[in-house]
The first five atom37 places (N, CA, C, CB, O) and aatype in JSON, in Angstrom:
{
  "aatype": [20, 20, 20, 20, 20, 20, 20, 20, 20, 20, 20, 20, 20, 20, 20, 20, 20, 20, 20, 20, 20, 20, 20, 20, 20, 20, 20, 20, 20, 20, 20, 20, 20, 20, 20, 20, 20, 20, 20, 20, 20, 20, 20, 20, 20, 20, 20, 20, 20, 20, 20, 20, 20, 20, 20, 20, 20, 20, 20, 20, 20, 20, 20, 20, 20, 20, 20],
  "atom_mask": [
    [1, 1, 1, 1, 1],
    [1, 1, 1, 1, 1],
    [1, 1, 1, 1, 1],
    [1, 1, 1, 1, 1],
    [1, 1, 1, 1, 1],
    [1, 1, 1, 1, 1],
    [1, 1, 1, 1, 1],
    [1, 1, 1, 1, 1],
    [1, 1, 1, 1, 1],
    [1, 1, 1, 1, 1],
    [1, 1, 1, 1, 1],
    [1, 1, 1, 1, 1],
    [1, 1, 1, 1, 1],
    [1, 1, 1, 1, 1],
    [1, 1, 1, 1, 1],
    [1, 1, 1, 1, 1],
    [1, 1, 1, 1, 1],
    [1, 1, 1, 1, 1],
    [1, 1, 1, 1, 1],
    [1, 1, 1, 1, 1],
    [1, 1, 1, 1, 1],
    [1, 1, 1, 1, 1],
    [1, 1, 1, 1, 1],
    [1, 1, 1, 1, 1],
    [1, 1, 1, 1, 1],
    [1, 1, 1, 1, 1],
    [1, 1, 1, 1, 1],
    [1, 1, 1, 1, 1],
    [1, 1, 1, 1, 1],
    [1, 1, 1, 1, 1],
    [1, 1, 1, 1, 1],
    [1, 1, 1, 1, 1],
    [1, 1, 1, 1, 1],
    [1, 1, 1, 1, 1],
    [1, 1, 1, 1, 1],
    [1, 1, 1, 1, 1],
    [1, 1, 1, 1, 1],
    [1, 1, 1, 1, 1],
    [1, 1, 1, 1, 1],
    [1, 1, 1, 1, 1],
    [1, 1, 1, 1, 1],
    [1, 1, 1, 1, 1],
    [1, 1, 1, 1, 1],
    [1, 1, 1, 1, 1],
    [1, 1, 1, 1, 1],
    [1, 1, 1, 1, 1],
    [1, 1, 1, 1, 1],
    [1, 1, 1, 1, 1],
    [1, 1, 1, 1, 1],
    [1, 1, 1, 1, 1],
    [1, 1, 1, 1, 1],
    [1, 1, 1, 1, 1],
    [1, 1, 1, 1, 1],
    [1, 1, 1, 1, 1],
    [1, 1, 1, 1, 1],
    [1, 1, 1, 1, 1],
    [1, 1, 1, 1, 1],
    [1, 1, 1, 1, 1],
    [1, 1, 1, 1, 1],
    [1, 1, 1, 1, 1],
    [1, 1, 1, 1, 1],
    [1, 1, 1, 1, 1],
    [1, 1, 1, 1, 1],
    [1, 1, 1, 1, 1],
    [1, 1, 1, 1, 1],
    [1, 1, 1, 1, 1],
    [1, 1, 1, 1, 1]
  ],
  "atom_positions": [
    [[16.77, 14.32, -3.4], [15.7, 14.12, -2.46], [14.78, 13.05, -3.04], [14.93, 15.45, -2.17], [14.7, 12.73, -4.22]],
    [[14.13, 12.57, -2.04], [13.18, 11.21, -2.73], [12.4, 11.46, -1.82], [13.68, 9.48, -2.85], [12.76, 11.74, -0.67]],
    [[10.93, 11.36, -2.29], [9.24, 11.57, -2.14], [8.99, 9.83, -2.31], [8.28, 12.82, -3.69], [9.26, 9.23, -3.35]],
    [[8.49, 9.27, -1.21], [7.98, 7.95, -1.71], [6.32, 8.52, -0.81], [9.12, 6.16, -1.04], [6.02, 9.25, 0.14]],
    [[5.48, 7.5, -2.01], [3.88, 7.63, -1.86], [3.25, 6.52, -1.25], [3.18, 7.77, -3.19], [3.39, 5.34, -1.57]],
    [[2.59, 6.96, -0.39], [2.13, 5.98, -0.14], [0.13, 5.87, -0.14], [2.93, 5.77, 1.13], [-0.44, 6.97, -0.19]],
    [[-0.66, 4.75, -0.09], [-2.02, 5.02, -0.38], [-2.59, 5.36, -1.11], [-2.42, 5.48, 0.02], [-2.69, 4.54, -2.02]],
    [[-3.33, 6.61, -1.31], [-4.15, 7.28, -1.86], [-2.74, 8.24, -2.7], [-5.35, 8.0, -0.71], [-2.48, 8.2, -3.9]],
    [[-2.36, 8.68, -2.14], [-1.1, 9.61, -2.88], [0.0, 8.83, -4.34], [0.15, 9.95, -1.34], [0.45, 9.28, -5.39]],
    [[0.11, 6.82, -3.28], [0.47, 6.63, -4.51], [-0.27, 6.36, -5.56], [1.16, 5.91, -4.5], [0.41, 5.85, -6.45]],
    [[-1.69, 6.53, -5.9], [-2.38, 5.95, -6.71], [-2.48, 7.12, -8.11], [-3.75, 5.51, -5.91], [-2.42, 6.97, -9.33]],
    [[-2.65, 8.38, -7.15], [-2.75, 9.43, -7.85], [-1.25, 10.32, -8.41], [-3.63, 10.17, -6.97], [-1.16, 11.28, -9.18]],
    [[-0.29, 9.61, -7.74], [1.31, 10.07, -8.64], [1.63, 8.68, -9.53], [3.0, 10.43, -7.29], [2.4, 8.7, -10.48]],
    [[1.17, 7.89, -9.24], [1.19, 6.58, -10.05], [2.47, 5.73, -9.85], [1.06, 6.9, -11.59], [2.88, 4.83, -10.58]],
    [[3.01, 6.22, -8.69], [4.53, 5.63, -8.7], [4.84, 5.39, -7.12], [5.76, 6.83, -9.45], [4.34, 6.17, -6.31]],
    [[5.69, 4.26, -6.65], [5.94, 4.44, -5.02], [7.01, 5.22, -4.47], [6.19, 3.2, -4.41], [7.34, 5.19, -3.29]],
    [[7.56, 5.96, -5.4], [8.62, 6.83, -5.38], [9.42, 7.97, -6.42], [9.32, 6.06, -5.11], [9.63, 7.72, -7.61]],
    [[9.67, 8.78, -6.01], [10.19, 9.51, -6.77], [11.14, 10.57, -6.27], [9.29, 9.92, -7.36], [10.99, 11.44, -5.42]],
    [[12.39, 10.19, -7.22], [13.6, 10.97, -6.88], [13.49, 12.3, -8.02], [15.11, 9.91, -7.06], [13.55, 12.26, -9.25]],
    [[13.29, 13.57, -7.01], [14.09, 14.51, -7.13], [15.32, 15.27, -7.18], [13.85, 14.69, -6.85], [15.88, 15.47, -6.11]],
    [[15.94, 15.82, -8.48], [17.54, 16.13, -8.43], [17.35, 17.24, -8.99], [18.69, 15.19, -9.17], [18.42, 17.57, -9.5]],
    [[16.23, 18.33, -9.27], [16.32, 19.68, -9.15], [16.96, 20.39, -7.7], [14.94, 20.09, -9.39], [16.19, 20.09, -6.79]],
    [[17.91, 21.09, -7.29], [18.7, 21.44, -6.9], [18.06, 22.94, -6.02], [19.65, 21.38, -7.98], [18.49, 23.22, -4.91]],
    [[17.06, 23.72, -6.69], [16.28, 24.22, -6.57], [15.7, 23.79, -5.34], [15.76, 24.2, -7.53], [15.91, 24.35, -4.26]],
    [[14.71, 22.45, -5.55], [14.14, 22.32, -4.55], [14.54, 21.79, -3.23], [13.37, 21.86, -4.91], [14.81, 20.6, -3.04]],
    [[14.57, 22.62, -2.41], [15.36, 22.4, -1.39], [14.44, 22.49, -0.02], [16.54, 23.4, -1.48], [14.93, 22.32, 1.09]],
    [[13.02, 22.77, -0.24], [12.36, 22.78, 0.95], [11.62, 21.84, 0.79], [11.74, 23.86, 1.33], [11.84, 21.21, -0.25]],
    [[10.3, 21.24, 1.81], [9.38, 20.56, 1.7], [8.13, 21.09, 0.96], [9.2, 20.21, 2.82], [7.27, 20.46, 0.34]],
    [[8.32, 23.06, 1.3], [7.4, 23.71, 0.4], [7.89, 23.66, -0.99], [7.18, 25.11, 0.81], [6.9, 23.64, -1.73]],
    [[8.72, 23.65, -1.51], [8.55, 23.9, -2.58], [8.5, 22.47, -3.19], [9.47, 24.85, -3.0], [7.94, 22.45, -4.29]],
    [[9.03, 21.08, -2.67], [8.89, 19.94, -3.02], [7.33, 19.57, -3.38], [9.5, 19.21, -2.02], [6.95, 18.79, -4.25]],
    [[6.43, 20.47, -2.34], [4.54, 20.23, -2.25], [4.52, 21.2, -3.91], [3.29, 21.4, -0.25], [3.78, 20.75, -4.78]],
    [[5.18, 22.21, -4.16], [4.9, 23.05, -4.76], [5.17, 22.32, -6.7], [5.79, 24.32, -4.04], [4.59, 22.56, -7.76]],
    [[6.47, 21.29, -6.29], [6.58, 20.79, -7.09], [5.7, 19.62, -7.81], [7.45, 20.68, -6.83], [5.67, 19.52, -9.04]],
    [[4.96, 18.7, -6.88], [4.33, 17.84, -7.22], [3.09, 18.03, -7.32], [4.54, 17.04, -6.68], [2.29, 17.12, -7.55]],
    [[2.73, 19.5, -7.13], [1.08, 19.99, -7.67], [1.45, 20.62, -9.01], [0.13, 21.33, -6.55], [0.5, 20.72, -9.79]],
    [[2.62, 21.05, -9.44], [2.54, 21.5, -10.7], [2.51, 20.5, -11.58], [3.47, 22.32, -10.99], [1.98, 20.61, -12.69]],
    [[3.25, 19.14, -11.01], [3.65, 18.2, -11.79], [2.23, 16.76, -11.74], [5.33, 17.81, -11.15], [2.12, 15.65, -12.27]],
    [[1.56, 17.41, -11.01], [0.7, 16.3, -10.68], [-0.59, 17.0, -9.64], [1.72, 15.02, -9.89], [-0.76, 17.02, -8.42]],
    [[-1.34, 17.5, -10.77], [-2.04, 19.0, -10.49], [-2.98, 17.66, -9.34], [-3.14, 20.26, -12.32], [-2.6, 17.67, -8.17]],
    [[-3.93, 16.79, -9.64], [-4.41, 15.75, -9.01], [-4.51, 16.11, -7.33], [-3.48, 14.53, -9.4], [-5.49, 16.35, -6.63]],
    [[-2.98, 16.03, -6.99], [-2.28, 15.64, -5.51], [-2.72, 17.3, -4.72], [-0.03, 15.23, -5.67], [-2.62, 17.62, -3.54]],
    [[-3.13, 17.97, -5.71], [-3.08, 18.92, -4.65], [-4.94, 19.1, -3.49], [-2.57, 20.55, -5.72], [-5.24, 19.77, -2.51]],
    [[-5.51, 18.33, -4.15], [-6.78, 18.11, -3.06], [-6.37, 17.73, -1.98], [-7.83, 17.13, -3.36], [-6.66, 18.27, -0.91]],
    [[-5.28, 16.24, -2.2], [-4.99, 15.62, -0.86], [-3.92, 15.75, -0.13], [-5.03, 14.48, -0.91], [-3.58, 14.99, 0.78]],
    [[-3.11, 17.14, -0.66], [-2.29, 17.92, -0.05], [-2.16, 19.06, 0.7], [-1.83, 18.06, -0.6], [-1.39, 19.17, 1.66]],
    [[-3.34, 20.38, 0.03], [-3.22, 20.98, 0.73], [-4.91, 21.39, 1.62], [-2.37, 21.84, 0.03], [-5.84, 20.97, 0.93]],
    [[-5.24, 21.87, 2.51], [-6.43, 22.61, 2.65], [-6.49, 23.92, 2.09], [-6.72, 22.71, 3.91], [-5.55, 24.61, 1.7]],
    [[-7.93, 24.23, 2.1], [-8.54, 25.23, 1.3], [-7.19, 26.6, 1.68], [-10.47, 25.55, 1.92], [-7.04, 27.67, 1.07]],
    [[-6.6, 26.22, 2.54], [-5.77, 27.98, 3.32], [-4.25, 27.69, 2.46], [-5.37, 28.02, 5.94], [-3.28, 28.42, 2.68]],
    [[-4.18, 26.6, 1.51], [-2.87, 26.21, 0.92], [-2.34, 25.51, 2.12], [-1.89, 27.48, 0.35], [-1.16, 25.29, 1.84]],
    [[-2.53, 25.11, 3.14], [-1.54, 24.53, 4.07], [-1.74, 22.93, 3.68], [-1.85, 24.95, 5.81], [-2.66, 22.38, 3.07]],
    [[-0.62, 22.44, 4.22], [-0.74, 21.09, 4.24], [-1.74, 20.82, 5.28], [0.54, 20.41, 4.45], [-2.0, 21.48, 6.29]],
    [[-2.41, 19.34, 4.7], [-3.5, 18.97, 5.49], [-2.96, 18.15, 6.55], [-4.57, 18.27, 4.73], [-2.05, 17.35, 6.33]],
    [[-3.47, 18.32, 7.67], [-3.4, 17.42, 8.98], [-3.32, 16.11, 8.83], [-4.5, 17.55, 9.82], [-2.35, 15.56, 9.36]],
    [[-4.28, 15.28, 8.1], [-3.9, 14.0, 8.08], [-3.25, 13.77, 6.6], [-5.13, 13.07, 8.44], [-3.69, 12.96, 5.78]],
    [[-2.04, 14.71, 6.38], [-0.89, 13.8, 5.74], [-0.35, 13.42, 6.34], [-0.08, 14.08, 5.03], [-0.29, 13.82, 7.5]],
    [[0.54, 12.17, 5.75], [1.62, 12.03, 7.41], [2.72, 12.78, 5.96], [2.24, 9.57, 8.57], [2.58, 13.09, 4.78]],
    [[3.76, 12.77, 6.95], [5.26, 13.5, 6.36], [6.31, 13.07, 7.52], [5.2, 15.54, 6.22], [6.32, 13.37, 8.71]],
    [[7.14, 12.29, 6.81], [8.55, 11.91, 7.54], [9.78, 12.44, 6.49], [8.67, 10.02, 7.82], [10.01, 12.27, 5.29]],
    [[10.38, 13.13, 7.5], [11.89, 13.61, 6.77], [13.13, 12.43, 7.77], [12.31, 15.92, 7.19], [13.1, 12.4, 9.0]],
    [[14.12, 11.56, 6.92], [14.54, 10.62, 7.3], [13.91, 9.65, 8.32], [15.47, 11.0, 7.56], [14.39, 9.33, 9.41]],
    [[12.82, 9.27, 7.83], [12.28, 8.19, 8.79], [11.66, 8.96, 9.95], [13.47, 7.14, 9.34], [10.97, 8.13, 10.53]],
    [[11.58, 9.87, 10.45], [10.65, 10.31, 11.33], [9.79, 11.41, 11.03], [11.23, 10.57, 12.37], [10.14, 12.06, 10.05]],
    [[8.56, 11.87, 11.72], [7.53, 12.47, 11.92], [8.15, 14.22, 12.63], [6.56, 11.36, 12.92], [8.13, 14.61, 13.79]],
    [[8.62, 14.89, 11.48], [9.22, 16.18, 12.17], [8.07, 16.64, 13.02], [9.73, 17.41, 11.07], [8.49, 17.21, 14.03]],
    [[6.71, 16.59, 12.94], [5.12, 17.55, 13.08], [5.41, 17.64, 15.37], [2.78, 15.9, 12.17], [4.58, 18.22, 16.07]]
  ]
}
């Protein structure tokens, strides 16, 4: 799986992309789950106060907007 950043997200993972090959992660939750452990930072501009993802992330799985 590959996470590319963009904006504010890439500034604070420091990278415009990043491939995942834990095998494990196989959802989008646990992918969010992964890059707050790994990049404690991202989780202000990830989740709201209820743990949900925030409204104005965008998120595309193959090029489109699943939301």
């Amino acid at each position: 799986m590959q996470a590319r950043f963009y904006a504010n997200m890439r500034t604070i993972i420091g990278i415009p992309a990043l491939d995942v090959d834990d095998l494990r992660i196989d959802t989008f939750r646990k992918l969010m789950d992964f890059l707050i452990e790994h990049y404690p930072d991202a989780k202000y501009h990830l989740l709201d106060s209820n743990g949900e993802l925030r409204q104005d992330v965008p998120v595309y799985v193959n090029g489109r907007n699943p939301r």
